[in-house]
C-alpha positions in Angstrom: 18.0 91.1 51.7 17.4 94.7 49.8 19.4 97.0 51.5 19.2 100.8 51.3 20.7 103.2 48.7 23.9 104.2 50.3 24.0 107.5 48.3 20.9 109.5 49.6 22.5 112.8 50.3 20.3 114.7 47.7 17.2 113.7 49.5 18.5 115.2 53.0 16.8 118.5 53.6 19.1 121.7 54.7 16.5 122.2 57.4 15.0 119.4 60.1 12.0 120.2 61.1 11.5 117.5 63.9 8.3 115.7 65.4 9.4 114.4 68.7 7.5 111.5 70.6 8.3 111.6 74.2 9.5 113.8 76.5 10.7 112.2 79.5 14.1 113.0 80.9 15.8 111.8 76.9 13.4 114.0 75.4 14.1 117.3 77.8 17.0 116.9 77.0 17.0 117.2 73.4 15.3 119.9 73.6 17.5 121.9 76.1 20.7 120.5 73.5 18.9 121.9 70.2 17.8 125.4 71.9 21.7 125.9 72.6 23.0 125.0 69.4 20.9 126.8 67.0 24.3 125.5 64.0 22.5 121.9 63.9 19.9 124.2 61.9 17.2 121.5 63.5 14.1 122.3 65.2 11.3 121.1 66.9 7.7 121.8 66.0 5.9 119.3 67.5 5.9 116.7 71.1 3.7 113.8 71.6 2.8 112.9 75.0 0.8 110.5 76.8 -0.4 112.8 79.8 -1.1 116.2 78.8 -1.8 117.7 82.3 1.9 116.9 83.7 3.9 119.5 84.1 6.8 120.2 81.2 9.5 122.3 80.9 8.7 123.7 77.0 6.3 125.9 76.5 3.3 124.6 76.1 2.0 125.1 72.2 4.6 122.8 71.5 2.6 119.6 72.8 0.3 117.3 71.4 -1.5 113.7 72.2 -2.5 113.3 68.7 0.2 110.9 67.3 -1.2 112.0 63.7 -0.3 115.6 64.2 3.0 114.6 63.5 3.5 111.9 61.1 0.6 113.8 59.1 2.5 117.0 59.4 4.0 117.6 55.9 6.3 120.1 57.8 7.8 117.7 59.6 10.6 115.7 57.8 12.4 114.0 61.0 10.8 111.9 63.3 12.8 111.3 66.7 11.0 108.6 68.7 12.0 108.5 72.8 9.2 106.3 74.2 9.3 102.9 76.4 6.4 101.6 74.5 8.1 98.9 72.0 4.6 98.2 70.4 3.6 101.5 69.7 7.1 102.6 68.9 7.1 100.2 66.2 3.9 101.7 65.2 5.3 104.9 65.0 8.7 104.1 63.5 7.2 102.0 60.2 4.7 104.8 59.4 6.9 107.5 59.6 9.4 105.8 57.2 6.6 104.5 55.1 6.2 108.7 54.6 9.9 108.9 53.1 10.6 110.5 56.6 13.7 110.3 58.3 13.7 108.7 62.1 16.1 108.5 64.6 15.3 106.2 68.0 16.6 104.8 70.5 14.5 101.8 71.3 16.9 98.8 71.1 14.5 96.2 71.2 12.4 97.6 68.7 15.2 98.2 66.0 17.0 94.4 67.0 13.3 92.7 66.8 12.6 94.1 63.7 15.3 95.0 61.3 15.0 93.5 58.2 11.4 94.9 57.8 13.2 98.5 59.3 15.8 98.0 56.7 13.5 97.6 53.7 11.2 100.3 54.6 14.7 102.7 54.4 15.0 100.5 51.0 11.2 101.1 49.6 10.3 104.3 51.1 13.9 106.5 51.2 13.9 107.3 54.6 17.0 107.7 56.5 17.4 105.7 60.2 19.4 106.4 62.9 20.0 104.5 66.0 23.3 105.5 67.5 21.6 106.0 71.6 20.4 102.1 71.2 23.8 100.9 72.0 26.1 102.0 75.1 24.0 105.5 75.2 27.1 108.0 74.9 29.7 105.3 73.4 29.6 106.2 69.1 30.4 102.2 68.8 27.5 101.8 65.5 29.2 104.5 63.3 32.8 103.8 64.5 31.9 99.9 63.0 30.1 101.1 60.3 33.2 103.3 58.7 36.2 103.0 60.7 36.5 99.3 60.6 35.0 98.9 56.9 38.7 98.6 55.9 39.7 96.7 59.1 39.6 92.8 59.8 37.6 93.0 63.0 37.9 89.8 65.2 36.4 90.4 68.4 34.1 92.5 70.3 33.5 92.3 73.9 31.8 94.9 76.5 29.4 95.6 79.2 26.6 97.2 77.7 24.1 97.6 80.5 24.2 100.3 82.8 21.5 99.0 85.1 22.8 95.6 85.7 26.7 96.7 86.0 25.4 99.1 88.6 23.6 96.4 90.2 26.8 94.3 90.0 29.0 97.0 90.9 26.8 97.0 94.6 27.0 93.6 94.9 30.8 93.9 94.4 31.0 95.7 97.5 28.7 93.7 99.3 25.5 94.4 98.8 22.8 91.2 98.4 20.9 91.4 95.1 17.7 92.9 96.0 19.4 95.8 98.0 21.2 96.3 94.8 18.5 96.5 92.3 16.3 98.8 94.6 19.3 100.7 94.8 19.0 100.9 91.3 15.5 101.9 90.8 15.3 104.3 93.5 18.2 106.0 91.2 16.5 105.6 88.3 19.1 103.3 86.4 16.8 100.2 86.7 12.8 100.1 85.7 10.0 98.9 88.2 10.4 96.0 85.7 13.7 95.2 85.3 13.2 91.6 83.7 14.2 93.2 80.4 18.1 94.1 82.2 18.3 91.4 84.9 17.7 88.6 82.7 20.3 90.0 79.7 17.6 90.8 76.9 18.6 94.5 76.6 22.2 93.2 76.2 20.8 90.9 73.7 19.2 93.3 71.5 22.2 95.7 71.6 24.2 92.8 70.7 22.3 91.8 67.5 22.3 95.3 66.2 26.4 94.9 67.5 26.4 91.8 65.3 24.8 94.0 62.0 26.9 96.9 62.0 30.6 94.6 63.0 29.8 92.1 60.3 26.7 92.7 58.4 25.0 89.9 60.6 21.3 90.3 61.1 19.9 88.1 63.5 16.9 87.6 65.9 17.7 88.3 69.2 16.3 85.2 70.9 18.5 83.2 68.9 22.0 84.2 71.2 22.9 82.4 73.7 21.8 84.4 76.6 22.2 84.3 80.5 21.1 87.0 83.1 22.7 88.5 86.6 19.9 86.5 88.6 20.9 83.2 89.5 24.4 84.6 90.5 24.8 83.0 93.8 26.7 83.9 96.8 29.4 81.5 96.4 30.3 83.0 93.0 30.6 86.1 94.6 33.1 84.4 96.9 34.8 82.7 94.5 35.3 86.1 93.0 36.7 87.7 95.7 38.9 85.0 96.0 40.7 85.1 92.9 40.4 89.5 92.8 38.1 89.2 89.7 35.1 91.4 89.4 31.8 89.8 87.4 30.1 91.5 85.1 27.3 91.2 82.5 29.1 90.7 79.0 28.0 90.8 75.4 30.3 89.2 73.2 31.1 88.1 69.6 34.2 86.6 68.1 34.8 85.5 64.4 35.7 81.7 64.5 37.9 80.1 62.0 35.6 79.5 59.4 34.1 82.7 58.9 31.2 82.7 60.9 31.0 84.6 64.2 29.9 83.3 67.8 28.0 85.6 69.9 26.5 85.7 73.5 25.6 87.1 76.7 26.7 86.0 79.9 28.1 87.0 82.9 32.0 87.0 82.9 35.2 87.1 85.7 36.7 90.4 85.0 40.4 89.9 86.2 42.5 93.0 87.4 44.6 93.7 83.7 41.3 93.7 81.4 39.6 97.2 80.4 36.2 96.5 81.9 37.9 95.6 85.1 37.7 99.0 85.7 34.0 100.0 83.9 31.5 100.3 87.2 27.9 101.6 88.3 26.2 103.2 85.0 29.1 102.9 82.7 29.1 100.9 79.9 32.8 99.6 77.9 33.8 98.0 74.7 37.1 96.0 74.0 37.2 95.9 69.7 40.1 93.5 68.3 40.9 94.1 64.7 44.1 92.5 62.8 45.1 96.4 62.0 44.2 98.2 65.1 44.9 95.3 67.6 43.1 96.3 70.6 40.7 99.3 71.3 38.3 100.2 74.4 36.1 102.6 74.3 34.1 103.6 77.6 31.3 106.5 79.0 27.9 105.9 80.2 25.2 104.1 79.1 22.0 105.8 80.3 20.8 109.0 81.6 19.3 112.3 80.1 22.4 113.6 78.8 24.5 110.6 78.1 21.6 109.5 75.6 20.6 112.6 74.7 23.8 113.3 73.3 23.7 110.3 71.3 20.5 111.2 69.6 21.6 115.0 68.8 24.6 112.7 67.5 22.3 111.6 65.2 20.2 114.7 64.2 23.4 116.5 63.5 24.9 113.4 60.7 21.2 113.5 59.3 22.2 117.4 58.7 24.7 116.6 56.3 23.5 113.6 54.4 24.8 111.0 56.5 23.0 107.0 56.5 24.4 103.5 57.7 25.3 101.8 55.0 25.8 98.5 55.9 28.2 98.1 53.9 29.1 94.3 55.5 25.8 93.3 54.8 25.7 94.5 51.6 29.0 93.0 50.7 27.3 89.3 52.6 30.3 88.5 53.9 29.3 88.0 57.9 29.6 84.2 57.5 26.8 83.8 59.5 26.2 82.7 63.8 27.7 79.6 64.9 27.9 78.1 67.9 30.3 75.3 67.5 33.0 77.8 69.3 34.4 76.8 73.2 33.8 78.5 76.2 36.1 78.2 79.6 33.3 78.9 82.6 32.9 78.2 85.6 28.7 76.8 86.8 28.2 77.1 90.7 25.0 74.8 91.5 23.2 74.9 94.8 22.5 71.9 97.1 20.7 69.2 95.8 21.8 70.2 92.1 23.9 68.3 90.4 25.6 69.6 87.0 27.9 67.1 86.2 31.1 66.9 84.1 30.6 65.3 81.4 29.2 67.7 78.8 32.6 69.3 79.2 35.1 68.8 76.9 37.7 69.6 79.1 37.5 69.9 83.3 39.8 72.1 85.6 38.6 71.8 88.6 35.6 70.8 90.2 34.4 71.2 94.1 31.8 69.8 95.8 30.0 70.8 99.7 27.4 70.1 101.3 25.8 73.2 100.4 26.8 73.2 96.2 29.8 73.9 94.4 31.1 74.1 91.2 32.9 72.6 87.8 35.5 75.1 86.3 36.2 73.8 82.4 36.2 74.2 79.0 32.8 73.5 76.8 31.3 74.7 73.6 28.4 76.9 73.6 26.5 74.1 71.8 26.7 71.8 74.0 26.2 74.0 76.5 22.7 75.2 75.2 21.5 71.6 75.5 22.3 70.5 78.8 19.4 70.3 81.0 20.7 72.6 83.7 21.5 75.6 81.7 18.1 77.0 82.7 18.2 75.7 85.8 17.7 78.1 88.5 19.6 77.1 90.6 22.8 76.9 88.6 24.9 80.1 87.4 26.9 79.8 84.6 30.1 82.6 84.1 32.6 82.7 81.8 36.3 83.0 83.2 38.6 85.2 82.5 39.9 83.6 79.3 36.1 83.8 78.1 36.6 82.7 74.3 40.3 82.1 74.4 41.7 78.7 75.8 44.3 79.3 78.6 47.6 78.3 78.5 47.4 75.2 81.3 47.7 71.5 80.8 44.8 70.4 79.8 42.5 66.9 81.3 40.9 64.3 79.7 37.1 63.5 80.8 39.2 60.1 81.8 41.3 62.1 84.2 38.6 64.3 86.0 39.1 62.7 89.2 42.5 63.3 89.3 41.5 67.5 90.1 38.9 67.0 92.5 39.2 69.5 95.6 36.3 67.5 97.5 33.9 64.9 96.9 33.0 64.0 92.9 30.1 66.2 90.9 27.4 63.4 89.9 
């Protein structure tokens, strides 16, 4: 894949003159940030907008509905794109750096669904993109991969990267069902009207394919991860948490295996007591990075919100200011091995009445209970295998990664032979 030159500082302009599309609660935002610090030597000239007659707080010359205004504008060399609209932020993204404009965005699913077109455009064209708010809003995880651990052998990354669903699970930690939990979340703005695109891990999915590019130069479509959502968490896992004093949360997660390649997924995870996200809850979003130099590193702050993302954009504008471009270095080097997923996984899958998982796509069982209204199977499987059973779509069967997630506890270990031998009631089918 043609990557783009690394060394564009000559083309970056001592002044930004910025065309900004949207101007939501992000967008305010960045506008309030950039009045106050006239040093970033950025300003903007023009706004798009959808609905010219709301009320904004900018004076009004500044605002247009004519997309063209801007990306005709030869004034205008940055291009800062805020909108919900994937389509026509896609639209807006490839013609601005089809005009050797700059663009920084925040629209994850955009950048993760369409990179390798995104990254040849910066190729062809000389533009310069930025999309540090994409991922973990206020967290600086993209450039922190990109140039701290160039040098560094990283082995593992692991995090919540959603606000809205940890805010969701954070509720139903304390008790909450799921529905009062998610209106909760909307009525505070953390969740959309549509919240498919959080609830059912796809936002952690995209952030976790542009995780996957920037940790080791891995670009891949985000569909292709394996990928479980908060909504067929059932109440018994919620028990079962309590139980044991774990917390659950929704986890994206990527580990290099032992032959190079890397194994990647979403899923919700037990979160015991003495792990870093244990402690990550509502909006906030954290990252555990393990690197053969650094050993362990967690960085935390929030994921959403006006100035939590805001800050990440400015972030942006102000490393455009002095010349500054990923590199992907990783990439360029092609030395990210690739996706695999012939790696294990210890979980535990709680099944309603009537559903029946069964143990014997596990390579391993430690426990298993059975009731007349469900149960569960605790054991070790690989992700392959898991992908192809029949009841890892099934509704009514929630799959969560234990503690030990990618790493195999230290316990004696049982033979499918010996399954029986652990049963706390009557036998799975």
């Amino acid at each position: 894949m043609a990557l783009p030159d690394s060394n564009l500082k000559s083309s970056m302009p001592n002044h930004l003159t910025i065309g900004l599309f949207g101007f939501g609660v992000v967008g305010e935002g960045i506008y309030r940030v950039l009045e106050e610090l006239p040093s970033l030597n950025a300003r903007i000239k023009t706004i798009c907008i959808r609905d010219p007659h709301k009320p904004r707080a900018a004076p009004s010359a500044l605002f247009t509905t004519d997309a063209a205004q801007l990306l005709q504008d030869p004034d205008i060399n940055l291009v800062v794109e805020l909108i919900d609209d994937a389509a026509a932020a896609y639209r807006i993204v490839t013609e601005a750096l089809r005009s050797g404009r700059h663009v920084v965005s925040a629209n994850k699913k955009l950048i993760a669904e369409h990179l390798p077109e995104l990254l040849r455009l910066q190729q062809q064209h000389g533009g310069s993109f930025l999309y540090e708010a994409a991922v973990c809003g206020s967290i600086p995880i993209l450039r922190n991969l990109e140039e701290y651990y160039d040098n560094d052998l990283l082995h593992a990354l692991s995090g919540i990267v959603n606000g809205s669903t940890n805010y969701i699970l954070t509720q139903q930690a304390k008790g909450l069902d799921y529905a009062g939990a998610l209106k909760q979340a909307q009525e505070l703005g953390f969740a959309e009207s549509d919240p498919s695109l959080d609830v059912e891990g796809w936002d952690a999915a995209n952030k976790l394919a542009l995780l996957l590019a920037h940790a080791w130069g891995i670009v891949t479509p985000p569909e292709a991860l394996l990928r479980k959502g908060i909504t067929r968490l059932r109440p018994h896992d919620w028990a079962h948490a309590r139980e044991k004093g774990w917390r659950i949360a929704l986890t994206a997660t990527a580990t290099r295996l032992a032959d190079g390649k890397v194994g990647a997924l979403v899923l919700p995870r037990f979160v015991d007591e003495g792990h870093p996200l244990y402690g990550v809850r509502d909006e906030y979003n954290g990252l555990v990075l393990e690197s053969r130099l650094a050993d362990r590193q967690f960085l935390s702050g929030k994921g959403a919100g006006r100035y939590p993302t805001a800050s990440a954009v400015v972030s942006d504008i102000s490393a455009l200011s002095y010349g500054y471009r990923y590199a992907y270095k990783k990439l360029r080097a092609g030395t990210g091995g690739g996706l695999s997923d012939e790696f294990s996984l210890d979980v535990f899958v709680g099944y309603g009445e009537g559903t029946r998982t069964g143990a014997s796509a596990f390579d391993e069982v430690y426990s298993t209970f059975h009731s007349g209204s469900g149960g569960y199977i605790t054991g070790r499987i690989t992700a392959a295998r898991l992908r192809a059973t029949a009841w890892w779509q099934d509704p009514d069967v929630s799959v969560i990664a234990l503690p030990e997630g990618f790493t195999a506890p230290e316990r004696t270990r049982v033979s499918r032979g010996k399954v029986r031998d652990l049963l706390i009631a009557e036998p799975v089918a």
